[in-house]
N, C-alpha and C positions, 0 to 999 in steps of 0.2 A: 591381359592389358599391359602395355606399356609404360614405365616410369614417366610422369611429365618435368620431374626435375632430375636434375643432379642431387647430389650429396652437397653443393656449393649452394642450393637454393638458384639456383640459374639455367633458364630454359636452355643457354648457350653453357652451360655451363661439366660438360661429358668428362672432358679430358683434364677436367680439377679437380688435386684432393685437396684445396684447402677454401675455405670460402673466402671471401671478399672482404679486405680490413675494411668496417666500419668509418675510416677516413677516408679511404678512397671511392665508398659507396660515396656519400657526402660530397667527393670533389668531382667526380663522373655524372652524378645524376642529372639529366637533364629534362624530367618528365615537369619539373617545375614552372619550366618556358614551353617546352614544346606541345605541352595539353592543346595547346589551343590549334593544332593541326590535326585533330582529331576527327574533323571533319573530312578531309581530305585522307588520312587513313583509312579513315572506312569506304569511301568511295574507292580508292584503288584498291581494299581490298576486296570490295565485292567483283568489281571487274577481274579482278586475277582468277576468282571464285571461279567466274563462268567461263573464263579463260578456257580454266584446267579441266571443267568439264567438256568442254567444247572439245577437248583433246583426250579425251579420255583419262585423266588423271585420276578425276574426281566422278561421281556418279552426278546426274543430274538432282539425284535426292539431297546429296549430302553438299552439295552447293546450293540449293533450297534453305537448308537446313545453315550452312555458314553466311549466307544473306539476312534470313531473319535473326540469326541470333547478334549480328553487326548492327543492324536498325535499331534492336531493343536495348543493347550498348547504347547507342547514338542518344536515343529517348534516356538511359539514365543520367549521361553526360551533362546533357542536357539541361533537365528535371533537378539536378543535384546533386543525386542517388548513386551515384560511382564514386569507389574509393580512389584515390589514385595513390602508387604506391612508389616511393622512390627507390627501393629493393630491389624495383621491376625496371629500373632507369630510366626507359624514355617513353614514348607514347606509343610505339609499337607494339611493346613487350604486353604492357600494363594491357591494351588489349586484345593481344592475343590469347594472354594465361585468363585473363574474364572469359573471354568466349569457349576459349577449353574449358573451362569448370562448367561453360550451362551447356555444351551443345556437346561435350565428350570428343570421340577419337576422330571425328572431321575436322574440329577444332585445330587440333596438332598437324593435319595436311595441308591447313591453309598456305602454310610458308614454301611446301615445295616449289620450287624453279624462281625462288625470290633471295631475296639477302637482304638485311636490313639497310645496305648499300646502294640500292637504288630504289628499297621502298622509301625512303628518306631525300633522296631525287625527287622523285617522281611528287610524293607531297608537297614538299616546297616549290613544287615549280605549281600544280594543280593550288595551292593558296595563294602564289605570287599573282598568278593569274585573275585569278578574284577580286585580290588587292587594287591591282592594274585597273579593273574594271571597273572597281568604285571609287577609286581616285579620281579619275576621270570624271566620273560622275559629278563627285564634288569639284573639280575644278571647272565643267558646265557652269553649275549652281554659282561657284566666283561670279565666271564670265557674265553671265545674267544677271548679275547683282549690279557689276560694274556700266554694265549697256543701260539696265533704267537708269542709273545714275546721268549717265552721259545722255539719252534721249533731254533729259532735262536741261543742258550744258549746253548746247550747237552753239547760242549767242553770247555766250557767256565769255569776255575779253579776260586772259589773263595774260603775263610775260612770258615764254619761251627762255630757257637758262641752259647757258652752257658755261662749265667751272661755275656755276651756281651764282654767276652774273647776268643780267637782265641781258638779251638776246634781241630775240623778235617776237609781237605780239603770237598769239595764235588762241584756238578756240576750246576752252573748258575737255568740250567730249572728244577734243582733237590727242588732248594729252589720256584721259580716260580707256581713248581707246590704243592707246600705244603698251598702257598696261595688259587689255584684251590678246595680246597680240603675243606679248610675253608667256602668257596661260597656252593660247593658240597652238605656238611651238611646242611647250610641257605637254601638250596633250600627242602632238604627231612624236614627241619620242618618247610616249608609252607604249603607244601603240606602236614603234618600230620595235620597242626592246618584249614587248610581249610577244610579237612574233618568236621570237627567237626563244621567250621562256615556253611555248606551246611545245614544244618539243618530249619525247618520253622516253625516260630511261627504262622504264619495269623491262625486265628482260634480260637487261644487262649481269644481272646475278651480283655477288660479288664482287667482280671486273672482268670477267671472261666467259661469261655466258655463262647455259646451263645444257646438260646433254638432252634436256626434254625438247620435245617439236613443240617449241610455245609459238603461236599463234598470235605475233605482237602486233599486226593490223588490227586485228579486232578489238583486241585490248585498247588500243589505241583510237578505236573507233565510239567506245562507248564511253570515253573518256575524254572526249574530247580532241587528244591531242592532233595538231596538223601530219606528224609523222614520227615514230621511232629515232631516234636518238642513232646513229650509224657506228658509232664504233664502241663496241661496252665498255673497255679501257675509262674515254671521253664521257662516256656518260655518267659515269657513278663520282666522276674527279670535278667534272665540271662546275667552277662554282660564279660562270663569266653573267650569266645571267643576273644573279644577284649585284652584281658590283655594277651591271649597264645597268639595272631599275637603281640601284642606290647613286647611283651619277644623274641617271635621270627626274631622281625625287630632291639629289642637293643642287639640281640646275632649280626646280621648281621654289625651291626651301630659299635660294637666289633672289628668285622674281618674287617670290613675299616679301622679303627684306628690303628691296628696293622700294618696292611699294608703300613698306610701312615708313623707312626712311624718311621719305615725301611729306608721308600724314602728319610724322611728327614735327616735321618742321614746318609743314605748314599751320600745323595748332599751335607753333611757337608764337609770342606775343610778337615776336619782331619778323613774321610774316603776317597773321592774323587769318591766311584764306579761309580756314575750314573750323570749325566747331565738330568736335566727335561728341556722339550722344552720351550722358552721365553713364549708361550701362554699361559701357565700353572705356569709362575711366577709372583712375584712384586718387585720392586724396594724400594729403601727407600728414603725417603722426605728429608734426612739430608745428608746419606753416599753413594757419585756416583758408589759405589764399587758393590754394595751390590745385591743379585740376591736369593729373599725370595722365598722358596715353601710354598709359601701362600696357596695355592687350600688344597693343601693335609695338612695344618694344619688346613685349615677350614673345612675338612671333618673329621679330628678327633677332635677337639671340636663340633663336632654336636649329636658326639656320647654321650654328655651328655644331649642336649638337649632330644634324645628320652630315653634312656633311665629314664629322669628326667619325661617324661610323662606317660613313665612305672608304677613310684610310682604312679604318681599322679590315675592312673584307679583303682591300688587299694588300698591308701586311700579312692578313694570315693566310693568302696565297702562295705569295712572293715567291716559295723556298719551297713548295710541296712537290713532290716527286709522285707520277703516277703509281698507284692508282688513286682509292680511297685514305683516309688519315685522318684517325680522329680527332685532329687538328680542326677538319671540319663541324666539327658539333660546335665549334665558338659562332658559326656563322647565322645561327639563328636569331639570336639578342639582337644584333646590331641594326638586320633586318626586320626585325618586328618592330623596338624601339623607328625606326626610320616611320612605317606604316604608321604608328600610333602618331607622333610627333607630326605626321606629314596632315594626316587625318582630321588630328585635331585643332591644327593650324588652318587650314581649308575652312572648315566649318565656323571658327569662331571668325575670321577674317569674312567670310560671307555675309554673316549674321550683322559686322561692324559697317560694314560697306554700305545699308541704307541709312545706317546712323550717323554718315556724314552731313552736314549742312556746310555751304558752299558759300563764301560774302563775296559776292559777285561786285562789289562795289572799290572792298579792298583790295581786289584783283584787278580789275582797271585800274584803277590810281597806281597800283606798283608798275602796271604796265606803261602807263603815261609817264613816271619817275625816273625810267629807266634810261630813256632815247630808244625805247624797241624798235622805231621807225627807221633809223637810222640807215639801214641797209637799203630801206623803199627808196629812200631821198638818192642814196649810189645809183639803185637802176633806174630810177627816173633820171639823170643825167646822162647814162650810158645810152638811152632812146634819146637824148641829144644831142649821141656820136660823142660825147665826153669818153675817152680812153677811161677802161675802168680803174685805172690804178691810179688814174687822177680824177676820176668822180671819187675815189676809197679815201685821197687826201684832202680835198675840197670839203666830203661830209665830215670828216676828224677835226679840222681846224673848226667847221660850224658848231659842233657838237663842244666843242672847247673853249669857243666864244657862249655859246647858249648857257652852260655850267657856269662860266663866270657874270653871266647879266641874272643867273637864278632862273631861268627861264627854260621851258619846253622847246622842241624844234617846232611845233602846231603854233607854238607864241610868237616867235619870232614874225616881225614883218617883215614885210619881202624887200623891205630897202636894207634892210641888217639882213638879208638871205643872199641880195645881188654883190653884198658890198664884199663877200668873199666868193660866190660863183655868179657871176654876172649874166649867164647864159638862164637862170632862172626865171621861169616866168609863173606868174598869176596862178597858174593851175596847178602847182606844188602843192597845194594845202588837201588836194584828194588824196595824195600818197600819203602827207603826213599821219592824216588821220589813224586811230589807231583800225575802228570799219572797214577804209578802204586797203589798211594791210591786208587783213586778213580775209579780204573778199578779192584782193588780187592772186592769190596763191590756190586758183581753178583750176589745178590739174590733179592728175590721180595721186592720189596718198597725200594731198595736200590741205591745209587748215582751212579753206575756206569753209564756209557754212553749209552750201548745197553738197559740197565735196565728203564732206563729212557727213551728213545726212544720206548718203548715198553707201558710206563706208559701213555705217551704221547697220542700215537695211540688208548690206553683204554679211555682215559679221554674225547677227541672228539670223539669215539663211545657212551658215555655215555649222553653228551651234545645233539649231533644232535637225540638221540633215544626218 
C-alpha cells in the first residue's frame, strides 16, 4: 500500500522536506469560508467518479464505493459529525483525506485527471448557480409583496417628484409598480449572468488539460452544466462570472436602497405618507418620542457593503496573469459575504413591505400643495392652439399669482384664470382636478387607473410565468 501523506503532512505535499510554518498554515487556510461549498464538492466529485469509470479509470465498483462514501461525508457534514481540519486547508482536501481513511485506496484515485484548479471552478460556479436560483426566488417573493401592496393603491392620489419637488399627480400602485420593475430588470440579469456561470471547467486539469480521454460531455451532462468551458487556460483563470453576479447583486443592492430611501422619507414627519409597522422599527436610547426605520436604513447601507466587494473581485483580477494564482482563493469571502447580505436583505425587505400603511389623505393634500396640475392646465391650452412655450409661460405667471393670493390652481376663479390667459374657458376645472390628471394619462405605461390596473394584471402574469 501506498503512503497517503508526505513527510510534510500534506496530500500535495511529495517534493517537501520541511512541513508547513504554522503561520502560514493560519494565513493559507481557507476551509474556514469555503466549508460551505461542500455540497457542491461532492456533487462534482461524484460526477468525476463516474466520469473515470465510464472511461475506464476507475472500476465500476470502486466508483460505487467513492459515491457512497461522499453521501455518508455529506450526511456527517451535515449531522455535525465531521471534523474540519485547517491542516487540510480547504474543503477539498479535508474531504478527500475523510474519504481515503473510510473507503481506502479508491479514495486516493478520485483526483485523477483533476487539480484542485478547476475543482474549485467548477464548485463555485455549481453554488453560484444555486445562489442565482434562490435569489430570484426571493426577489419573486419582493415583487409579490410589492403587487398586494399596490392592488390596494390604483386610486390612491399621491404627487409625482422630480429633484424631490412636487411634479405631477399620479397613482399610489403607479409608483409601486415602478419599484416592481426595478426587481423585474435584477431578475433578467441573473438570469443573463447565470447563463454564463453554467459553464464547466472539471477537465481543464491544472490549466492544460490532462493526458486521460475524459469524457467532459458527460460529466457535464450529470451536472448540469450547458457546455465545457473551451479553452483550459480560461477556465481555471476565469474569475468574470463572479464579478457579472457581484455587478448584478450591487445593481440589485441599488434598487433596495432606493426603495428604502423613499420609505424613509416618506415615514419622515415632514412627508407623513407611510407608517411602517413597530416590527420593522427602533426606538431611541435618549428620545421616548422617537420611531427609527432602522431595517430599511440598514438595507441601504448594505448596499455599500456589496457593492464595496464588487471592487474588491476586481482589484484582485486587475493584474493576474494566466493561468491559476492563488491570489484567487481571496475570491470567495467577498462573494459569499455579497449572497448572505444580498439574501438577507431580500427577505427582511419582503417581510417589511406588508407592514407598510399608506395615509392616502396625506398624499392628496401634498399633491394638491404642490400645483401638480400645472402641466394639465399647459396642455389644455396647447388643444387651444396656444404655442406651448406660451401655454409653459401663461401657466408659470398663474402658478405665481395662485402662490401669492395662498391659493390652489382648482381655487382660483376663472375671472383670476382669464385675467392672465383670456383664452380660458369654464371647462379648465376637469384638467385641474387632481382625478381628472391622472385619469387623462390613458396610455400604456401610464398613471391612469385602468392603465395601471392593466399593468398590474401583466406584472403578476409575468412573475408567476
Amino acid at each position: 500500500m501506498t503512503k497517503n501523506k508526505s513527510a510534510t503532512g500534506k496530500l500535495w505535499g511529495g517534493r517537501f522536506a520541511q512541513a508547513t510554518d504554522k503561520l502560514v498554515e493560519a494565513f493559507t487556510e481557507s476551509v474556514s469560508f469555503d466549508a460551505r461549498l461542500y455540497r457542491e464538492d461532492i456533487m462534482g466529485s461524484i460526477a468525476h467518479s463516474k466520469m473515470l469509470a465510464r472511461i475506464g479509470v476507475l472500476s465500476d465498483a470502486e466508483s460505487e464505493l467513492i459515491e457512497q462514501g461522499l453521501l455518508q461525508i455529506q450526511q456527517q457534514i451535515e449531522s455535525g459529525e465531521f471534523e474540519w481540519s485547517t491542516e487540510l486547508e480547504d474543503v477539498h482536501m479535508n474531504i478527500e483525506a475523510r474519504l481515503t481513511e473510510a473507503i481506502g485506496e479508491a479514495g486516493k484515485k478520485l483526483h485523477t485527471g483533476r487539480s484542485r484548479n478547476d475543482q474549485v471552478a467548477t464548485d463555485i460556479r455549481l453554488y453560484l448557480r444555486r445562489m442565482c436560483d434562490e435569489i430570484i426566488e426571493l426577489i419573486r417573493l419582493a415583487q409579490q409583496a410589492i403587487l398586494n401592496q399596490a392592488e390596494q393603491q390604483v386610486d390612491t392620489i399621491l404627487p409625482g417628484f422630480t429633484h424631490l419637488q412636487v411634479a405631477q399627480p399620479i397613482v399610489l400602485a403607479h409608483h409601486l409598480l415602478a419599484w416592481n420593475e426595478m426587481l423585474e430588470r435584477d431578475i433578467e440579469r441573473l438570469l443573463d449572468t447565470r447563463a454564463r456561470i453554467n459553464v464547466m471547467p472539471l477537465g481543464a486539469a491544472a490549466l492544460a488539460g490532462t493526458s486521460f480521454a475524459l469524457d467532459r460531455d458527460f460529466t457535464c451532462e450529470l451536472l448540469g452544466f450547458d457546455r465545457p468551458a473551451r479553452n483550459s487556460l480560461d477556465a481555471v483563470s476565469d474569475r468574470d462570472f463572479l464579478i457579472e453576479f457581484s455587478t448584478a447583486a450591487s445593481i440589485l443592492m441599488m434598487h433596495l436602497s432606493r426603495v428604502c430611501e423613499e420609505l424613509i422619507t416618506w415615514a419622515s414627519e415632514s412627508y407623513r405618507f407611510i407608517s411602517i409597522g413597530d416590527a420593522f422599527c427602533t426606538g431611541s436610547s435618549i428620545m421616548p418620542q422617537k420611531k427609527n426605520p432602522d431595517i430599511a436604513e440598514l438595507i441601504r447601507g448594505k448596499n455599500g457593503r456589496v457593492s464595496g466587494n464588487l471592487q474588491a473581485l476586481l482589484m484582485l483580477m486587475k493584474a493576474q496573469p494566466l493561468a491559476y494564482n492563488r491570489d484567487n482563493q481571496e475570491d470567495k469571502q467577498p462573494v459569499f459575504d455579497t449572497v448572505d447580505t444580498v439574501t438577507a436583505s431580500l427577505q427582511v425587505f419582503t417581510a417589511m413591505v406588508p407592514a407598510i400603511t399608506f395615509n392616502r389623505e396625506r398624499m392628496y393634500q401634498a399633491a394638491q400643495d404642490g400645483y401638480a396640475t400645472a402641466t394639465d392646465l399647459a396642455e389644455y391650452l396647447v388643444r387651444l392652439q396656444v404655442p406651448f412655450r406660451d401655454a409653459h409661460s401663461i401657466v408659470g405667471q398663474l402658478v405665481q399669482y395662485a402662490i401669492g393670493q395662498g391659493k390652489a390652481l382648482a381655487d382660483l376663479d376663472l375671472e383670476e384664470l382669464q385675467s392672465i390667459g383670456s383664452m380660458i374657458g369654464e371647462d379648465v376645472y376637469d384638467v385641474l382636478t387632481l382625478e381628472g390628471s391622472v385619469e387623462s394619462r390613458a396610455h400604456f405605461g401610464g398613471t391612469a387607473p385602468d392603465q395601471v390596473r392593466s399593468a398590474l394584471a401583466a406584472a403578476r402574469q409575468r412573475i408567476s410565468s
